[in-house]
N, C-alpha and C positions, 0 to 999 in steps of 0.2 A: 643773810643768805648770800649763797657768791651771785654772780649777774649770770641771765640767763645765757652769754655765750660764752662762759668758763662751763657750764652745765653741757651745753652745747659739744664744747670741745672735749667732756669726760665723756661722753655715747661714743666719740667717734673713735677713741682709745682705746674700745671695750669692741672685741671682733665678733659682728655680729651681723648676717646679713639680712637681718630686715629688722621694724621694730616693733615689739607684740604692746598691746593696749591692756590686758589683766591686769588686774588688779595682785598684789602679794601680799600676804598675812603671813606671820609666825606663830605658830605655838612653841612653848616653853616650857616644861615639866622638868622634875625634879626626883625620878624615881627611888634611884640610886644614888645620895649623895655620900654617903659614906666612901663609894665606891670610885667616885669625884665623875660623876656622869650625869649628861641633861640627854632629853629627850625633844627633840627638834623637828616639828615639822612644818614645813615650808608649804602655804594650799594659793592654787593659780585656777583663777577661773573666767570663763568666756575668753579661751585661747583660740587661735584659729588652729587648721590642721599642721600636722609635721612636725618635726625633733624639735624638743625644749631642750634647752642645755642650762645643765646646774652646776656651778664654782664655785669651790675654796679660795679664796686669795692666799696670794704667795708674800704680798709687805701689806703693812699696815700705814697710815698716817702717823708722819712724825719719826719713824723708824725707815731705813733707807736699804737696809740688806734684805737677803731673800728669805723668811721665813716659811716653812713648810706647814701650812696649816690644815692639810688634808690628811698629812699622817697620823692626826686623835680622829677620822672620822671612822666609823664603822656601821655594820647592819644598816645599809642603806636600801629603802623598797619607794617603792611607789606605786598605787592606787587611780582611778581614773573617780569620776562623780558615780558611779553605780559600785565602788569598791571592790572592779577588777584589777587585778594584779597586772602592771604595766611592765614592759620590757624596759630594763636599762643598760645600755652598755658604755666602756668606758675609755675615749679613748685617749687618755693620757690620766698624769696620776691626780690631777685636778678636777676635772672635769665628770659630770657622767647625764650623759643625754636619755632622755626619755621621750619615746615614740608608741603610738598606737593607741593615744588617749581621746578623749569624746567633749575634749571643750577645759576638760577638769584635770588640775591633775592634785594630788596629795601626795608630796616625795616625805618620806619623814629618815632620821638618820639618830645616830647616840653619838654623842661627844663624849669624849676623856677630855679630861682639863686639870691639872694640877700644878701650875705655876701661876703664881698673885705677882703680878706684875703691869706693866703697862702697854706690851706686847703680847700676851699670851691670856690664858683665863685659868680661874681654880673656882672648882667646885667643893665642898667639903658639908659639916653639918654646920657650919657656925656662917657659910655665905656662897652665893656663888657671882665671883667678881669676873664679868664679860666684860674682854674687848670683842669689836663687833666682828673685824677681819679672822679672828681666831674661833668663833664663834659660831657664825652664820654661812651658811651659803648664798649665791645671789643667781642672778639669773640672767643668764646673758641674752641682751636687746632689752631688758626693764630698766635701764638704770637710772633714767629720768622717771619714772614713774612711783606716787606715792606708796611707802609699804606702813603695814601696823604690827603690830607686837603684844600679845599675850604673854602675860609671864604667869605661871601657877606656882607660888612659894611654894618652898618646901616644912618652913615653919612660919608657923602664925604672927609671927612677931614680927618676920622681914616684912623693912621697906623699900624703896625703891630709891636711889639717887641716881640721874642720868640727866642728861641735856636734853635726849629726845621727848618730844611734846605729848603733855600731859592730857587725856579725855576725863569724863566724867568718873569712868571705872580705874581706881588707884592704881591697876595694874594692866591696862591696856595704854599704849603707848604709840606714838605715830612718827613718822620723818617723811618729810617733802621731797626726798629720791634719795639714790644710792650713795652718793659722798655723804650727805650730812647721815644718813643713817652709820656709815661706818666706821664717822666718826667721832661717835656718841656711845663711850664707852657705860655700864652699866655696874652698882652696885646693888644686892639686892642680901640685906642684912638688919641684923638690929643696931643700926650705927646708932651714933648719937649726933645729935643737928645743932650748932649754931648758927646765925645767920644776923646778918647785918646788913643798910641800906646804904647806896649810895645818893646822893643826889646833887647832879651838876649840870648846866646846860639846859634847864628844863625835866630833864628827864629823870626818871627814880631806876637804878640797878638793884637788889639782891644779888647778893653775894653768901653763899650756902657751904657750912662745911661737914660733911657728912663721913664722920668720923668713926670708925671702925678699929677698934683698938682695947686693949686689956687692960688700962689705966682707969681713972676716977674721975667723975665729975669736975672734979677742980683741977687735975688737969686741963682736960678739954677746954675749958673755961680762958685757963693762962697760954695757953696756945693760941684758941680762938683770938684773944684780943693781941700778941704778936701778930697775928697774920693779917688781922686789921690794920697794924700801925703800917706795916709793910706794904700793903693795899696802897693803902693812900698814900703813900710817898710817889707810887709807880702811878697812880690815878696823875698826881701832879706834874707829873713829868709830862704827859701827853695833855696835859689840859683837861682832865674826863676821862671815862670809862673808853673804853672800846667798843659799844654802844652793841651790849651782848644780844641775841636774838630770845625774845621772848622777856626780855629785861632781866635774866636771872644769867649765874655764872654758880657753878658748883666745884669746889675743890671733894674730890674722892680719897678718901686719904684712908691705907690700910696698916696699919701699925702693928703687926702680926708676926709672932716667932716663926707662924710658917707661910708667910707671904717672902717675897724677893725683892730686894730693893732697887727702886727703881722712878722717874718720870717721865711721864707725858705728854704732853700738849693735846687741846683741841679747841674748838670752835669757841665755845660755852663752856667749857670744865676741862679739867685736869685729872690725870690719874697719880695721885704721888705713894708709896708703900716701899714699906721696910720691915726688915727683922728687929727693929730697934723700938724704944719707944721712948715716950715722951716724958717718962718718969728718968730716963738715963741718956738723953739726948734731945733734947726738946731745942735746942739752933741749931744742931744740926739737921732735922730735919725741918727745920723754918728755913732753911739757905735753899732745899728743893722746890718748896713753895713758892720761893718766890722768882727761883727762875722759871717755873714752868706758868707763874700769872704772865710773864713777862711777855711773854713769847704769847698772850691774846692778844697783844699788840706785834709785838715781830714775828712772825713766820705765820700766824695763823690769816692776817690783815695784812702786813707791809711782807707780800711773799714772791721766791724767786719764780720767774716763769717756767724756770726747766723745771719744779716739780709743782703745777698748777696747770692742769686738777693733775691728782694724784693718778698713779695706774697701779690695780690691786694685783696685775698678773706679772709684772716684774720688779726688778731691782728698780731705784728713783734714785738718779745722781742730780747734784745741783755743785755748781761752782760757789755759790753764795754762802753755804754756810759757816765759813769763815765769820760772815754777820750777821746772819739769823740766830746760829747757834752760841757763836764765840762772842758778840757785842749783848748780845742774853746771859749770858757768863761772867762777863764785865755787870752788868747792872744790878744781876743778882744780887753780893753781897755788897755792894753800893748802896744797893737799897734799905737793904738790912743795917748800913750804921747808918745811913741818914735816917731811919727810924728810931735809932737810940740804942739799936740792940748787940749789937756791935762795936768793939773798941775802934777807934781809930788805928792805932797800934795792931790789933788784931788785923785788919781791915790792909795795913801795908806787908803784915807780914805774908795775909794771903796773897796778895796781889805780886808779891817776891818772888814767892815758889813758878809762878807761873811765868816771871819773866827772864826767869834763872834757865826754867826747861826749857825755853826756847831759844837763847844765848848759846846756850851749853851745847845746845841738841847736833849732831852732825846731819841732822836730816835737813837741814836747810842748805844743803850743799844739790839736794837731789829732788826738791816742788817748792813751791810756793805756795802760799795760804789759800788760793784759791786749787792749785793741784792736790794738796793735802784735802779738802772740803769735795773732792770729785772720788776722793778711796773712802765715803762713808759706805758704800755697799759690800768693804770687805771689811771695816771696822767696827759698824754700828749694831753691834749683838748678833755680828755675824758668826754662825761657826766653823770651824774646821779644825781637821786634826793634825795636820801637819804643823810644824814649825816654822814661823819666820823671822825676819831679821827688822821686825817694824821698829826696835827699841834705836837702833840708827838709819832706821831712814822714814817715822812717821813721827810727825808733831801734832797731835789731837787740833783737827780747826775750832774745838772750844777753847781751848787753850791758846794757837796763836791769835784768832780772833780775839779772844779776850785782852791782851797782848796789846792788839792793833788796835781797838778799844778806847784802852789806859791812854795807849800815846798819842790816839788822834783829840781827846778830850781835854790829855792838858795841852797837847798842842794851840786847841780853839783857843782855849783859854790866856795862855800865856802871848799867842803871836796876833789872836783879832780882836779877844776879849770877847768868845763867845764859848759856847758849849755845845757838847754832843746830846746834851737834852734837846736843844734847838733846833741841834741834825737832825734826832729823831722824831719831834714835832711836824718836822720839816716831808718827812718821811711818809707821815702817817697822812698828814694831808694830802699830798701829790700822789700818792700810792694807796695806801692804806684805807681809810675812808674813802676812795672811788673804787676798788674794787681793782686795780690797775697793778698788777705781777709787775717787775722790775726783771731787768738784767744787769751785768755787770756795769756795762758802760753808763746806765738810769744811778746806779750807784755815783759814780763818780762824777756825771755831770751836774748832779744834784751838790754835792761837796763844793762843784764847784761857783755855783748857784747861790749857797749859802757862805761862805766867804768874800765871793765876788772876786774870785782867784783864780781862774782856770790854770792857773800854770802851777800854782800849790795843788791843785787838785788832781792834777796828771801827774807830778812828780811823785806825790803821796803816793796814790796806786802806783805808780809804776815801781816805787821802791820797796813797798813794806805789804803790797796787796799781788800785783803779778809780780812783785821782786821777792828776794829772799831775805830784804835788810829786817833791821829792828830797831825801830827809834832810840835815838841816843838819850836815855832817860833819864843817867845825871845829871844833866841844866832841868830837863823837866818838872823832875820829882823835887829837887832842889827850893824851886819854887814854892813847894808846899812845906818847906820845910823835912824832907825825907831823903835819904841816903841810900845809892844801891853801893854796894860793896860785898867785897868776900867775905862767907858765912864762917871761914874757918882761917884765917889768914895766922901767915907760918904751920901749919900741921902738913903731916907729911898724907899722899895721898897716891892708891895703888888703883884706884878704878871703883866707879858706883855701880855694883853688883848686886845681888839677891844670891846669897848663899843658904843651903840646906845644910845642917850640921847633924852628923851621928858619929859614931865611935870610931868611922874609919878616918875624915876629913870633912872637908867642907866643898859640896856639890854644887856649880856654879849653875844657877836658873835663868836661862834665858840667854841671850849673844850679851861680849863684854860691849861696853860704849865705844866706837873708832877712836882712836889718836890716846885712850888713857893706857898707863904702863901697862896693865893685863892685856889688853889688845895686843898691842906693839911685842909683847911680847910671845906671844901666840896663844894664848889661851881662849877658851871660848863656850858657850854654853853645854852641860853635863859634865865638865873636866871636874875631877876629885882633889881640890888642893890637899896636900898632905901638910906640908909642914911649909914655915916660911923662917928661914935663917933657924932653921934648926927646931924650932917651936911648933910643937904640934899643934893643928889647927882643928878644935875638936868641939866650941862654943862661940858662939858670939863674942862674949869675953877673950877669947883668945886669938882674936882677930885685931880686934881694940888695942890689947893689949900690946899687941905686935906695932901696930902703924904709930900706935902714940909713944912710942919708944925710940922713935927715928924720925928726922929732918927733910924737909924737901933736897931732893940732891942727894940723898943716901942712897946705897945699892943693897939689897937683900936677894936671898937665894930661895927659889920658888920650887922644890919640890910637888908635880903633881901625877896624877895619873891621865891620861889623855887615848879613848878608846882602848884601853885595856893595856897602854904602853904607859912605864914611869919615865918621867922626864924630869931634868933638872935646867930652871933659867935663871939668870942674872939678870934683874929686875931695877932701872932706876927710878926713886920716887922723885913726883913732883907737888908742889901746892896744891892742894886742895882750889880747883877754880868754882868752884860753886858758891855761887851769890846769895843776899836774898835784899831787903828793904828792911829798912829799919826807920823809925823816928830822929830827928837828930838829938831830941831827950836820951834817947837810950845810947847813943854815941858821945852822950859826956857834949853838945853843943846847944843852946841857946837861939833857938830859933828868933827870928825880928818878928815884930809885929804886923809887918806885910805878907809875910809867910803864915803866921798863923792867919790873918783874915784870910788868904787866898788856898789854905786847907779848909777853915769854917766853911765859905762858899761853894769850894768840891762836897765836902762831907757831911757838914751840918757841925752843931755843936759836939 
């Protein structure tokens, strides 16, 4: 549980000018599920006199943009203890106050919900998967105050998986106040359960996966036991569990042609769901799992202050997750080949793409990993309708994080002979395990702490964390025997676009990259290429077929259409700069036997 003056500091975040003593219960029904709608009512009682006020939340935990969750609410009323009809009015699109009650009130409302995700909720006949922000109303001045939860299935078969604590009645449920309740997502289906224990330090964890999916027993089976190897690689890494509340940890996992894909983190459990399944992507979705185990240890334990405790009525910016999210990004598929499951090879070729996109990117001309990590509230399943220009001037902070990760890791490695496992040991203890938010500057003094290097630890941050550099990763990678180099070296190259192809040309999607020839030469997202050096451009293939017929340093003639005007440009190609990492096996080079120990070490066998 957090410490009572994190608790403390989330009542004083929540505007409310006094604090009411009721008690809160939810009722849960399932009338309508075909229709994807619950029946919610919220009962308060031994209130004193004057306006109660009831809210939707706008973010949820874990998720940093504004979500509007009051826009599935409807048929709102409310009742007093003698079941007269209460007055409610409303004064904004969140909120709606109810006055003229006798001690009691009973607000009840209908939800729509049809998105299975880790943000949102879906009701349907086969389950109804709640998050709790998209879900619930709360009530403002209770948020320290115990609430409980009635759920009434809709079929006889659902069970319950959630983090929130268990009573005698399988479907009456409790939380110790407003953050852990809403952050205690809820599935309520005929999943199927595996489960395993942990035990270290004394103490026994369960670990639950409560799986919800159109596949076969023996899948589930061959899942389950990847997610256990997974487990315990990340258990090792910190010494021990993350010492879960109630001793149990639940992965919710929804594998569903009409669920949405997606993760989420929380205290106790994860939300992980997809349109895919397990019969046609069973690593792929084991790479979500085990970023979002990851993160019971960083972001949910070792967390930044700027969003600690959470605030459900606005956007949540943090400069941190650059590390929260991006060194969780970094450990994910880490984990996954130190468990076996994952090629080594595989494993550098991911870890390429990501250091390529950030090399390449011209956004690094315009934030640094920590400015990049303060725009999750326009990035982070944020929406809007307008267009913008993020492709040159945003670097996802999973990705440069991830990045900053790679290089701070072999760095330990290679210049003190230590690791970022150590870091993060280092982390959990001094933060993590006391309950203790971090800031930036807790970051770096810690780095410097654990090297015993204050000046490697200022310089670091200041170049690759508030700077805009990017470790120089050929000596790095080097060492493990791994090569970053050009993914296409000699091929002629006109700019990495996303083109839409039909009979008239090829529709450019999105802004071209700054500084590649299509920039330079004026082109830009919605432009219609017609033809290039005379070739109509009318498929994929005939795009291909274009640039691999010419040398870096050649000039072709760019026929397009541009707002409704045809233009014609003289276009010079350049190399292809795009990187990736490769093995030095696959480069035709014979790694030494110091290289291979010191990849064994990072990666495992």
């Amino acid at each position: 549980m957090r410490s009572l003056r994190l608790l403390i500091l989330a009542a004083l975040l929540i505007p409310a000018p006094r604090r009411l003593s009721a008690q809160v219960s939810y009722d849960v029904s399932f009338p309508q599920v075909v229709h994807h709608e619950a029946v919610i009512t919220v009962r308060l009682r031994a209130l004193p006199a004057g306006k109660v006020s009831f809210r939707m939340s706008r973010s949820s935990p874990g998720r940093y943009a504004v979500h509007e969750f009051a826009k599935n609410v409807y048929g709102v009323s409310a009742v007093d203890g003698r079941g007269r009809k209460l007055v409610i009015r409303r004064p904004d699109p969140y909120q709606w106050d109810v006055t003229g009650h006798d001690g009691t009130i009973a607000l009840t409302y209908t939800l729509y919900a049809d998105w299975g995700d880790g943000t949102y909720a879906q009701i349907d006949s086969t389950h109804a998967h709640l998050n709790m922000p998209a879900t619930f109303m709360w009530v403002v001045g209770m948020d320290t105050r115990p609430l409980r939860v009635i759920f009434h299935p809709a079929n006889p078969d659902w069970k319950a998986a959630t983090q929130l604590v268990p009573t005698a009645d399988p479907w009456t449920f409790t939380a110790p106040n407003l953050q852990y309740f809403m952050d205690s997502p809820t599935e309520l289906s005929n999943y199927t359960l595996r489960s395993w224990t942990i035990t270290m330090n004394g103490r026994t964890d369960t670990m639950r996966l409560a799986l919800h999916h159109t596949g076969t027993d023996a899948e589930a089976d061959s899942f389950a036991e990847m997610a256990k190897k997974v487990v315990a690689q990340q258990v090792a890494v910190f010494g021990g569990t993350a010492g879960y509340d109630h001793h149990t940890y639940t992965f919710i996992a929804d594998y569903l042609p009409w669920a949405s894909g997606d993760g989420m983190e929380h205290r106790n459990s994860t939300i992980v769901s997809s349109t895919s399944s397990l019969a046609r992507n069973a690593t792929g979705l084991l790479g979500t799992v085990s970023h979002e185990f990851f993160h019971s240890w960083n972001m949910e334990r070792i967390r930044s202050r700027a969003i600690e405790p959470f605030d459900f009525t606005r956007a949540n910016m943090s400069g941190e997750l650059w590390f929260g999210e991006g060194f969780t990004n970094y450990y994910g598929p880490r984990m996954i080949r130190r468990a076996g499951l994952m090629s080594v090879a595989d494993f550098a070729h991911r870890m390429g793409g990501a250091v390529a996109a950030v090399i390449g990117s011209p956004a690094r001309q315009y934030s640094s990993p920590v400015e990049m990590s303060m725009q999750a509230p326009f990035v982070d399943a944020a929406t809007a309708i307008d267009p913008s220009n993020r492709g040159n001037t945003f670097i996802s902070y999973y990705t440069w994080g991830q990045v900053i990760g790679m290089g701070l890791d072999l760095t330990l490695r290679t210049r003190f002979h230590q690791t970022l496992d150590g870091f993060m040991r280092m982390m959990w203890e001094q933060h993590g395990k006391p309950g203790i938010p971090y800031t930036l500057n807790d970051l770096e003094n810690r780095l410097a702490s654990f090297t015993r290097d204050s000046v490697f630890a200022r310089d670091f941050f200041a170049h690759y964390v508030r700077g805009r550099d990017v470790p120089d990763f050929g000596p790095l990678l080097e060492a493990a025997g791994m090569l970053l180099r050009p993914r296409a070296a000699g091929k002629a190259y006109l700019g990495q676009v996303q083109l839409t192809y039909d009979s008239t040309g090829a529709t450019i999607d999105g802004s071209t990259l700054m500084g590649t020839p299509l920039y330079l030469a004026g082109l830009d997202s919605r432009d219609r290429i017609v033809s290039v050096d005379g070739h109509d451009i009318r498929t994929n293939e005939d795009w291909q077929q274009v640039t691999d017929a010419h040398h870096p340093g050649d000039s072709v003639t760019i026929e397009f259409v541009q707002r409704g005007e045809t233009k014609t440009r003289t276009v010079g190609m350049v190399e292809d700069p795009r990187l990736e990492i490769v093995l030095f096996e696959e480069a035709n080079r014979q790694p030494t036997a110091e290289q291979l120990a010191f990849r064994k070490d990072w990666l495992g066998e």
